[in-house]
Each structure stands twice: as C-alpha cells, then as structure tokens.
C-alpha positions in Angstrom: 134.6 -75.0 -7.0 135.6 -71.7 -9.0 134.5 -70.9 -11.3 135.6 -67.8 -13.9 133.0 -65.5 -15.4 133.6 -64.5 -18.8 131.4 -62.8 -21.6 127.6 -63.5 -20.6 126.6 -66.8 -22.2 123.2 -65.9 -24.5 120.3 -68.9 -25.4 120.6 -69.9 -28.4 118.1 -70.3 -30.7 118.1 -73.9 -31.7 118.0 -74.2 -27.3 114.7 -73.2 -27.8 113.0 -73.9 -30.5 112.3 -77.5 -29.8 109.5 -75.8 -27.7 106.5 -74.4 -29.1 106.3 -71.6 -27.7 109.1 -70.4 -28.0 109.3 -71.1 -31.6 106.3 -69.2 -32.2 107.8 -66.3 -30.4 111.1 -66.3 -32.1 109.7 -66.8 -35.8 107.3 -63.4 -34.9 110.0 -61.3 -32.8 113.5 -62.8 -33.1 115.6 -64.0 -30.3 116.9 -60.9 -29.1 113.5 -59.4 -28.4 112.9 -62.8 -25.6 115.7 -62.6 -23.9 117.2 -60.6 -21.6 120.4 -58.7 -22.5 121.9 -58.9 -18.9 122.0 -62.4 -18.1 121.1 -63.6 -21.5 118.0 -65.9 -19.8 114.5 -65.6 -20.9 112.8 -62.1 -19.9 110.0 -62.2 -17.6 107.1 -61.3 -19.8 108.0 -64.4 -22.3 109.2 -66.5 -19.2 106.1 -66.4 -17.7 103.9 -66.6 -21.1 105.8 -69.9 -21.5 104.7 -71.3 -18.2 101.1 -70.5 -19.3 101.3 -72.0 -22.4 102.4 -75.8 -20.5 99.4 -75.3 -18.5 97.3 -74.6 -21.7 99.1 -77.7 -23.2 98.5 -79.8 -20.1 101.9 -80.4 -19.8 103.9 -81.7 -16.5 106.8 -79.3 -15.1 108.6 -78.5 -12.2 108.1 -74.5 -11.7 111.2 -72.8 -9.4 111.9 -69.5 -8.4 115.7 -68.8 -7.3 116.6 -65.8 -4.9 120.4 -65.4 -4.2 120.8 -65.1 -0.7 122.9 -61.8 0.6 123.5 -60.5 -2.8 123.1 -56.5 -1.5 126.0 -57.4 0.6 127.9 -58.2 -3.0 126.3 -55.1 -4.4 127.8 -52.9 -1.7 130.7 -54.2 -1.0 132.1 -55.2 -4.7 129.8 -52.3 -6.1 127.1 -53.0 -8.9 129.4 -54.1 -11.8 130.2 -57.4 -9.9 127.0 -58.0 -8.6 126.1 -57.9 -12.7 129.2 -60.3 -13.1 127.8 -62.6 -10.9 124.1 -62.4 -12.2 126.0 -63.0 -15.5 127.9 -66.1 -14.2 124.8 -67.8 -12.2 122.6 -67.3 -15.6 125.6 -68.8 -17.3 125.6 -72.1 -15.1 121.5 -72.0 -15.3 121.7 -72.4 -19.3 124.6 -75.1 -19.1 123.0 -77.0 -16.2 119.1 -77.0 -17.8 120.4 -77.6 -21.3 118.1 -80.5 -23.1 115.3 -79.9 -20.2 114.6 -77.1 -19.1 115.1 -73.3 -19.4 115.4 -70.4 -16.9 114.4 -66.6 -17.1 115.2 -63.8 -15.3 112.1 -62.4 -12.9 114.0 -59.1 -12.0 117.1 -58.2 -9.3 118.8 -61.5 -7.9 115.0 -63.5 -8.5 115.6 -66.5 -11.3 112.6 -68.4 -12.6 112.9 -71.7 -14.2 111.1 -74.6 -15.6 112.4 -78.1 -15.4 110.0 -80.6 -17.7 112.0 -83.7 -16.7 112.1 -83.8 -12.9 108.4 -84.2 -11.8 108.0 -86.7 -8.5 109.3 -85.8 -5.4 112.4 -87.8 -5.8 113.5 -86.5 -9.0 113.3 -82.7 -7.7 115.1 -83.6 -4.9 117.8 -85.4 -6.3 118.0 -82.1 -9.4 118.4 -79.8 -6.6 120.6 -81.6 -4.6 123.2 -81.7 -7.5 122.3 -78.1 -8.0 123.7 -77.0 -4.5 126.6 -79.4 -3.9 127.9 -80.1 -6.9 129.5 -76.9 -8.0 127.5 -76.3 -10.7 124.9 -73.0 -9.8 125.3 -72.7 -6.1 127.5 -72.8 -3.2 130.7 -71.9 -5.5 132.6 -69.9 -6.0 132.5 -67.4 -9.2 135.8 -65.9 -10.1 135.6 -61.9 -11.2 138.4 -59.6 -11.2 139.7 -58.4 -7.6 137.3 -61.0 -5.9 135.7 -64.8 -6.0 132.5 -64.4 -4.1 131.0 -67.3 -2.5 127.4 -67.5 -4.0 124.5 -69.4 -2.2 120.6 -69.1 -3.1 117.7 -70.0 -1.5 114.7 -72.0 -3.8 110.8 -72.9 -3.7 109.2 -75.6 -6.1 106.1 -76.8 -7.0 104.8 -78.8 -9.7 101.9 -78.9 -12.6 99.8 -80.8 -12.5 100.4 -82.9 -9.3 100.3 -79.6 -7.0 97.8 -77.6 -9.0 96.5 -77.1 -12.1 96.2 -73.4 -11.9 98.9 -70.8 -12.6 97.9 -68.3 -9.9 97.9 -70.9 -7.2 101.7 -72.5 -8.6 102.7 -69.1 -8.3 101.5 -68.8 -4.3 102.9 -72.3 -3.9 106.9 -71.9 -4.8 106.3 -68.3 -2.7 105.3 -70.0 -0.1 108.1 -72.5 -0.1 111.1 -69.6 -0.9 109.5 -67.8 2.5 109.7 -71.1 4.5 113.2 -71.6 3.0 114.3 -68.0 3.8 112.2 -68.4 7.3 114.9 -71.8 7.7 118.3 -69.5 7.1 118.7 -69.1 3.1 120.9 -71.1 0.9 118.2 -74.4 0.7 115.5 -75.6 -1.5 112.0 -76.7 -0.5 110.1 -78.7 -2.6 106.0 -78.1 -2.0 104.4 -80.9 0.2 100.7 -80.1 0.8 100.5 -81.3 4.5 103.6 -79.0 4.9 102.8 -76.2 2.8 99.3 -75.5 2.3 98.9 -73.4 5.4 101.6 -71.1 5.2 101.0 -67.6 4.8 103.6 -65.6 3.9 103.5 -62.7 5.6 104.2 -64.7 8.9 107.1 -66.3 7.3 108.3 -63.0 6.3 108.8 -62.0 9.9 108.9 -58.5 11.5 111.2 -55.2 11.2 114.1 -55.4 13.6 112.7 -52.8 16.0 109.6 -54.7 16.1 111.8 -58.0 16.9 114.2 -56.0 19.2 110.5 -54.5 21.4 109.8 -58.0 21.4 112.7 -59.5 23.2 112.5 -56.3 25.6 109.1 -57.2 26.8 109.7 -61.1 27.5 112.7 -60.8 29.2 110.9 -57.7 31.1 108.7 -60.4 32.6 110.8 -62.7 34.4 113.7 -61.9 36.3 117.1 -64.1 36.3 119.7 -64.3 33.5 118.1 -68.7 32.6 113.9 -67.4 33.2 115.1 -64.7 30.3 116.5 -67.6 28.0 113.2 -69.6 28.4 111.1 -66.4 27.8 112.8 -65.6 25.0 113.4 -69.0 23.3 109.5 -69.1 21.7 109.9 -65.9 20.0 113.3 -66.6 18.3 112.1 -70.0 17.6 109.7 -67.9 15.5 111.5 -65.1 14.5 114.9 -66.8 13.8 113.9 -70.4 12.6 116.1 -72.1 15.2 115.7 -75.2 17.1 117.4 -74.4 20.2 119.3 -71.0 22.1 122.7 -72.4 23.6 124.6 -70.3 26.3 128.5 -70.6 27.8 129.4 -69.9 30.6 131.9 -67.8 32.3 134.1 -71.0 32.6 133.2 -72.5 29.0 130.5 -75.0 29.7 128.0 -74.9 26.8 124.1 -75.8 28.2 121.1 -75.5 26.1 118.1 -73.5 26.9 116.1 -76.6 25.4 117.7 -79.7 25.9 118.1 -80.6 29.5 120.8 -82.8 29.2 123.2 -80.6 26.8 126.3 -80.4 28.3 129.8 -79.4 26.4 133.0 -78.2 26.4 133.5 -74.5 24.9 136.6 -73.4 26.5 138.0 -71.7 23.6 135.2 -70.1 22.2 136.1 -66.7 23.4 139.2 -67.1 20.9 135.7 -66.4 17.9 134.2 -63.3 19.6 137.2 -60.7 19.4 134.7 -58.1 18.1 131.9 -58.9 20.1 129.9 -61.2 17.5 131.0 -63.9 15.5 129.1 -65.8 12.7 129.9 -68.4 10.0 127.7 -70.7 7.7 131.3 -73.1 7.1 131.5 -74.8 10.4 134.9 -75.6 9.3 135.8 -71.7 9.6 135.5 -72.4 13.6 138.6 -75.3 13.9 141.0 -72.8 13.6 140.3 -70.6 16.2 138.4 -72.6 18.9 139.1 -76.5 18.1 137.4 -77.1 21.8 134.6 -75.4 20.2 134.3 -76.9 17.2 134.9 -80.4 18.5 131.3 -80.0 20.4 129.8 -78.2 17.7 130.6 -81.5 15.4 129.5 -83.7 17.3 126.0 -82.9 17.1 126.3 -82.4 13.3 126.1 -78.5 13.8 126.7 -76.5 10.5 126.3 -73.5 10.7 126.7 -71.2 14.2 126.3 -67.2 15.7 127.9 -66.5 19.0 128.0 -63.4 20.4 129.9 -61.9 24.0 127.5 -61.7 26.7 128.6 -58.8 28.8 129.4 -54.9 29.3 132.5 -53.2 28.1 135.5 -55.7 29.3 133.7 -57.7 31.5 133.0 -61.0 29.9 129.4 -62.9 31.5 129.0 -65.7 28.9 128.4 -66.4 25.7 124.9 -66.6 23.7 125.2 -69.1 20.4 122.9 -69.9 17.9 123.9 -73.3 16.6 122.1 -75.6 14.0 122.3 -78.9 12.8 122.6 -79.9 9.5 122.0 -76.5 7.8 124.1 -74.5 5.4 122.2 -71.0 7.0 122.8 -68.1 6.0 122.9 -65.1 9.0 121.3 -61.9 8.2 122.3 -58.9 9.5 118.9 -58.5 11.2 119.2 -61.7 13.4 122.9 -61.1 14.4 121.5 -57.5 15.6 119.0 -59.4 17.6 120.9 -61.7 19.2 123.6 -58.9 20.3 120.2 -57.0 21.6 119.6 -59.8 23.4 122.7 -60.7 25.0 123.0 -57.1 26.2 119.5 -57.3 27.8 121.0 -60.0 29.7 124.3 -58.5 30.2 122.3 -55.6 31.8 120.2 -57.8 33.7 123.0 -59.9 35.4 124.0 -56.4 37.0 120.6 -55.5 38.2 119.5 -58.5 40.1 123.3 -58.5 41.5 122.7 -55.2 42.7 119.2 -56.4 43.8 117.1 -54.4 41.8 114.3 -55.4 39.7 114.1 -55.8 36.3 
C-alpha cells in the first residue's frame, strides 16, 4: 500500500486529554511543550512519565518499542530530509492507527514507544500487531515522498503491565529483550514477551559480535576440518548463532540444492546463477526471485521460504557453487553485516576447494 506523506500530523489535544496525565500536563505546560515537533508524537520525557503514572494508577497496558529496520540505509541513500519524511509519515499512521486507545511517543532516531490500553492477553497483542504489519497501515508499505516511495519495515518488542511485571524498570528490560530476539530473528517482526521464552535472554548475546569478530570466527572453524561439506557443518553452529537461521543450503556446480542440515533436502536450482550477476544476491520479497530464476523459486516455495541470500561460491570467473541462506516463513531483513559474512564465507570455501585439489592442507 502507498501511502503519501504530507504535512506532519500533530496530537491533538482533545486526543489526549481523556487521560489524566496528560491533562494535567497540558493544563500546566500546553500542548506544544509534550510533544515533539518532528513527528508530532509524545516526547520522551512526557512519554515515559505517562507510562509511570499507569503503573502508579495500577492500570493494565501493553508497553512497545518500535525500531525501523535499515533506516541509515534511507538516511544515506535519500539523504536526511526523507528519512525525516518518513519519521513524519510512520508517526502519522501511529496517531491514526492508536486513535481512541492508545498513544505513541518518540524515544529518539528511528526508536517509537507506544502504549496500547486495550490489547492486554496474548491474543489481542497478537492479533493488534498482526494488522499493524500486513495491513498497510504502519509497516511493510510503502510511503510516498518526492523522488522516491521507500518500502518501510520495523522490528517490535512487547510486554505487558501487570501480567508481565509490575515494575517499570523490569518492563523496560522485557520489550528490550524481545526487540534484540526480534532483530536476532532478521528485523521487520514483532515478539510479544512469554516468560518461558524470554526471561533468560541477555541482550548482549542477542546483540551479536562486530563483523571482524564474526569473520575470525568462521576462519577458525573452517581451519579445523578440511573438505568443502566438513566446513559447512563446522560452520553451521556459529551462523545458527550469529545469523538466526535454521539451516545453510549449498548448490552445486550443476544446480542441485542440499542442505547442510536436513539430510534428505534435495532440489532443483538450475537457474539460480541467473540471481548472482554481482556475486551476491538478497531479497526479503520471495516473489522478487520468479523473474529471474523460476527453477529457483519453484523450490524455494515449496518449502514456504520467504525471504533468501545467495551468494557465488568461487574465484574470479570460475563458478564452484552456490551458498544460500533461505528461511521459512519470515519477512527478514538482511543486514549488510551478514551478507559480508556469508561472501567471507563462501570465499573461505572457494579457497579451500583449490587447496585440497592441489593437495595441500588447510
């Protein structure tokens, strides 16, 4: 769905007033001073002195924090006056979409904070955010600007007062926790917080590692076993960790697709070197794939793949394979990081096809 951005859409007062603390604030500092001229959502300060004053008031809500996923790559490639268009148009569709329930503030960059007081059991948040993503009214749309209609995805955590927690500082650790697993699972998702799930998480392990600590990584493990499918299953543990994925898929010279994992994997990928003309090739829209390598994307269907990164395995024209990261039933969002680890990778194996030909070690 487009949608076109236009002026920035501001709270209004009579939006707000119906809750008490934000009545308060407004009769002693005016509307203007509350919200935030940008977006025209709640600032942070009052945002998060109206989260504390349900708690005080012992009253149920649904606490989420919103992170657009890629929006540097908006940033630098539209420049910084469409990345504030699109801030604009998201805090636009936040106002429209909480009217009568709920209200959103602005935590700072591309991080949105919001309060829902009518979705409160598991079902309910699911069912809110479900219409949040695929309905075309916050995320995965489009948002018309001049010269450009980015596609705009975000990732989410929730939890909820009182049935999570009753404290603020631990709601707070709980909807981090579930943004990191849900950037830890590709991006543009929400995760609601489930305590046998949740509880355990620490963040800084979700978070991951630099890329050169990733890349020194993948250098040691496939330094310990020699042969091209002992490297796969070396490897497959730590970009199961690093990555989030559920399997590491490879195609061969003459287009059979195995999986690293799954023993009896077997399809057809005939075409797929029709996707890597530059090497690397990566798309959260499966559908992106027909055109170029319908073989492809006939096997990548029917295991209800979604989202897929392939990239040439080989030096200079020589072609060895192909690596692919494919998985099922997520919208993912590829970072620049874990393409430049794959491509490590299937160099490391490009280079060590050549060296146990040649009978070295390595």
């Amino acid at each position: 769905m487009n949608y076109k951005v236009g002026s920035v859409k501001m709270y209004k007062i009579e939006q707000l007033i119906k809750y008490k603390y934000f009545d308060e604030q407004i009769e002693k500092n005016g509307l203007d001073h509350i919200t935030e001229p940008l977006t025209g959502l709640i600032s942070r300060p009052y945002m998060l002195g109206f989260v504390k004053s349900l708690i005080a008031d012992n009253k149920p809500f649904s606490l989420v924090m919103l992170d657009l996923d890629n929006f540097k790559f908006i940033n630098d490639t539209y420049g910084h006056g469409t990345g504030d268009d699109v801030l604009r148009g998201v805090s636009s569709s936040l106002i429209d979409y909480l009217d009568g329930f709920g209200v959103a503030g602005r935590l700072g960059g591309d991080e949105f904070l919001f309060v829902d007081l009518r979705d409160i059991s598991y079902d309910e948040k699911k069912s809110f955010f479900v219409n949040l993503y695929n309905d075309g009214k916050v995320l995965r749309r489009n948002y018309e600007l001049t010269g450009c209609n980015p596609f705009v995805t975000g990732t989410i955590g929730c939890a909820t007062f009182p049935d999570d927690t009753t404290d603020y500082d631990e709601l707070f650790s709980m909807i981090d926790k579930t943004l990191y697993r849900g950037k830890n699972k590709g991006r543009n998702c929400y995760i609601i917080y489930v305590a046998e799930k949740h509880k355990n998480i620490v963040i800084k392990r979700l978070s991951g590692h630099g890329i050169c600590t990733v890349m020194q990584s993948i250098t040691r493990q496939c330094e310990l076993v020699p042969g091209a499918d002992n490297k796969f299953h070396a490897v497959i543990p730590l970009l199961m960790d690093e990555l989030g994925i559920t399997d590491l898929y490879y195609a061969d010279k003459s287009g059979t697709m195995y999986a690293v994992l799954k023993k009896d994997f077997k399809e057809d990928a005939s075409d797929i070197e029709e996707l890597t003309k530059d090497d690397i090739y990566y798309t959260n829209n499966i559908g992106e794939v027909q055109e170029h390598a319908p073989i492809f994307y006939k096997s990548l269907i029917k295991h209800e793949m979604e989202t897929v990164l392939v990239t040439r395995v080989g030096l200079k024209s020589e072609t060895d394979g192909y690596l692919i990261c494919a998985e099922p039933r997520s919208h993912r969002i590829w970072q620049e990081d874990e393409c430049a680890s794959l491509y490590f990778l299937a160099k490391l194996i490009a280079v060590g096809k050549r060296l146990d030909n040649e009978g070295l070690p390595c």
